[in-house]
C-alpha positions in Angstrom: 19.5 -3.1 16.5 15.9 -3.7 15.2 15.1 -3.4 11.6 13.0 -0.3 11.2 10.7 -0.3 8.1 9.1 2.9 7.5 5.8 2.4 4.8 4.3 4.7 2.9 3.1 5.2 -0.9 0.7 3.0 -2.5 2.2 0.0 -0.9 -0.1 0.6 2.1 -2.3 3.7 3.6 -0.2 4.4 6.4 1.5 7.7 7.6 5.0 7.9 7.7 5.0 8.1 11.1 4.0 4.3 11.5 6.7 1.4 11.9 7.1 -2.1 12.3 9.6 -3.3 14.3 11.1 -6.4 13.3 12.3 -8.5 16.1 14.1 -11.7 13.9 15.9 -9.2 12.4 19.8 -10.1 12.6 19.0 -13.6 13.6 18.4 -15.3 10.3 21.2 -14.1 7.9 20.2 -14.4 4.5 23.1 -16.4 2.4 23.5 -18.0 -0.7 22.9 -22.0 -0.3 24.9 -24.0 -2.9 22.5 -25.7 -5.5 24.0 -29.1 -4.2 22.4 -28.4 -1.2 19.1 -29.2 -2.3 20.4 -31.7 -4.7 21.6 -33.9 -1.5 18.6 -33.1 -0.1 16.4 -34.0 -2.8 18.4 -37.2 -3.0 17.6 -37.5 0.4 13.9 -37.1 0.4 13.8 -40.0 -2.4 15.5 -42.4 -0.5 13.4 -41.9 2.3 10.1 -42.2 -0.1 11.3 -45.2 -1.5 11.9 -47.1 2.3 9.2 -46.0 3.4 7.0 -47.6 0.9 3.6 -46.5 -1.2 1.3 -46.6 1.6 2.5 -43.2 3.2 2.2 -40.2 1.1 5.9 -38.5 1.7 5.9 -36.4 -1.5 5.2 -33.7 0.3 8.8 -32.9 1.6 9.8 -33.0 -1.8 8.6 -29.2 -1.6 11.7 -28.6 0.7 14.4 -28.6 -1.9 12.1 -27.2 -4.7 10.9 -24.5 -2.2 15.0 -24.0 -1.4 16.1 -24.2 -4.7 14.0 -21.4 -6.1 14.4 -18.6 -3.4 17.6 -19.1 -3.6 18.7 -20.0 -6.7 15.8 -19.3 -8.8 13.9 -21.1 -11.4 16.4 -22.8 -13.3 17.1 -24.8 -10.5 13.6 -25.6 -9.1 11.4 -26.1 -12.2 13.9 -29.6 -13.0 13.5 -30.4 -9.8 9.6 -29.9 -9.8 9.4 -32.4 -12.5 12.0 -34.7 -11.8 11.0 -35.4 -8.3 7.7 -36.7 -9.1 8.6 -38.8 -12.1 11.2 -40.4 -10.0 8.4 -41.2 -7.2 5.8 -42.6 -10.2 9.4 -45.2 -11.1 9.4 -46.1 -7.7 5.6 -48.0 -8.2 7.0 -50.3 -10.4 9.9 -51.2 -7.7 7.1 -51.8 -5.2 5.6 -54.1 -7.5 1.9 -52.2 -6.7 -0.9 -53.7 -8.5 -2.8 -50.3 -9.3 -4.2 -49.1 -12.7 -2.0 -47.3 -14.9 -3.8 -44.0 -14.9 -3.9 -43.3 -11.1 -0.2 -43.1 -10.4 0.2 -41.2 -13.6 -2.1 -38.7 -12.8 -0.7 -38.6 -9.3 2.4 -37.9 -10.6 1.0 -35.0 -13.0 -1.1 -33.5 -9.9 2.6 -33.6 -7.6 4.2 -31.7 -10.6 1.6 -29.5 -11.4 1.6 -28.1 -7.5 5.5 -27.9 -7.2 5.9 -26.1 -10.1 3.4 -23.7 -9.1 5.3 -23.8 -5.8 8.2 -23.1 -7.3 7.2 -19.8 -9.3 5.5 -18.5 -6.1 8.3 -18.8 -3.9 10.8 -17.8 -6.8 8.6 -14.5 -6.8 8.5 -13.8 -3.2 12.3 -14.0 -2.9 12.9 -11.6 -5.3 10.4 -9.3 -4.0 11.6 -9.7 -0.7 15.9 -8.8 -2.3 13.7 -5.7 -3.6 12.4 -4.9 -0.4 15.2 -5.3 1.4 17.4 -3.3 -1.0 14.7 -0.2 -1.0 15.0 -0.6 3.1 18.5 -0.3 3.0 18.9 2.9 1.2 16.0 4.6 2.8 17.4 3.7 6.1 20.3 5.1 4.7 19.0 8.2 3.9 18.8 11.2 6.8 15.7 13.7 6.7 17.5 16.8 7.3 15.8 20.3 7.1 16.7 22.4 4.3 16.7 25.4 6.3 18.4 25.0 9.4 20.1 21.3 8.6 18.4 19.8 12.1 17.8 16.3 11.7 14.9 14.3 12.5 16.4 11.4 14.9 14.1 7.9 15.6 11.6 9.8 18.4 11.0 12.0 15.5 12.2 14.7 17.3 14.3 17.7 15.4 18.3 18.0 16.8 21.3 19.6 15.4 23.4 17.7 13.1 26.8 18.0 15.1 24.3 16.6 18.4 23.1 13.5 16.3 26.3 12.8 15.2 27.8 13.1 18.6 25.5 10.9 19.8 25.7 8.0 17.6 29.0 7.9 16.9 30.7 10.2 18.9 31.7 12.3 16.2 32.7 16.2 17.1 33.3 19.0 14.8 35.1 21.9 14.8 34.0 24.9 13.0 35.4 27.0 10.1 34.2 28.8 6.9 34.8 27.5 3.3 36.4 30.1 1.0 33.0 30.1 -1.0 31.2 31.3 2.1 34.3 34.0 3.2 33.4 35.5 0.0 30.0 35.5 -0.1 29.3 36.4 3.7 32.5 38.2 4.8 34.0 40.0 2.0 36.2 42.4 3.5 37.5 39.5 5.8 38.4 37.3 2.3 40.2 39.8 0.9 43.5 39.3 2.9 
């Protein structure tokens, strides 16, 4: 079954009535990943940087674990790694014996930390608002607009049926009908009496 988000309020201009139909939905489940995940795979990433050599500029997958690390682990996790990762790389020039000026690879090095901890916050920021989103989806989906009056419900056509219908349909749910004692009184007096 599709996710079906429903917008409205100040998040956007459009009418209740619009949708967006989510087709990934149910195929990527969102789990926790254990923080040595991206500890292996930072470890990973370094090896591969270091055998590859200073001539190809590999960094760049160190945003994988940082990236992993803070969506789902948050920033305690990614911010060390933001920093280590780079400091690591600028350690590996003096391995490769590379006869470049001192300043270069340490501003390098500042530049690479600079951009994954940035990195990091961002995508520490959209996880969470995406937990919110999905949390506010689940209990509006959760949520049945039913009249006030007559107790129809309005089903996914948004077309108005009666609530033992819908629930027949869905779920296959039937009812059988009585009278509280509340009502007996209220509506049939003479009848509550005995």
């Amino acid at each position: 079954m599709p996710l079906v988000l429903r917008i409205s309020g100040p998040i956007s201009t459009a009418s209740m009535s619009e949708t967006i139909n989510f087709p990934w939905h149910g195929r990527f489940e969102v789990r926790e990943i254990p923080p040595v995940t991206w500890l292996g795979l930072a470890v990973v990433m370094l090896g591969l940087d270091y055998l590859i050599g200073p001539y190809v500029a590999f960094p760049i997958l160190y945003v994988i674990p940082v990236g992993l690390a803070a969506w789902y682990s948050g920033l305690r996790w990614a911010l060390p790694l933001a920093v280590v990762l780079p400091w690591i790389r600028y350690g590996f020039i003096s391995l490769w014996d590379q006869p470049e000026l001192f300043h270069l690879p340490v501003l390098n090095t500042l530049i690479r930390v600079t951009v994954l901890v940035a990195l990091a916050v961002l995508i520490n920021r959209a996880g969470r608002y995406t937990r919110e989103l999905d949390r506010e989806v689940q209990i509006l989906e959760s949520m049945l607009p039913i009249c006030a009056h007559c107790k129809r419900i309005r089903n996914e056509d948004r077309e108005w049926e009666g609530l033992e219908q819908y629930f027949h349909e869905r779920g296959g749910t039937r009812f059988s009908h009585s009278i509280c004692p509340a009502c007996l009184q209220s509506h049939y007096p003479t009848y509550a009496d005995d």
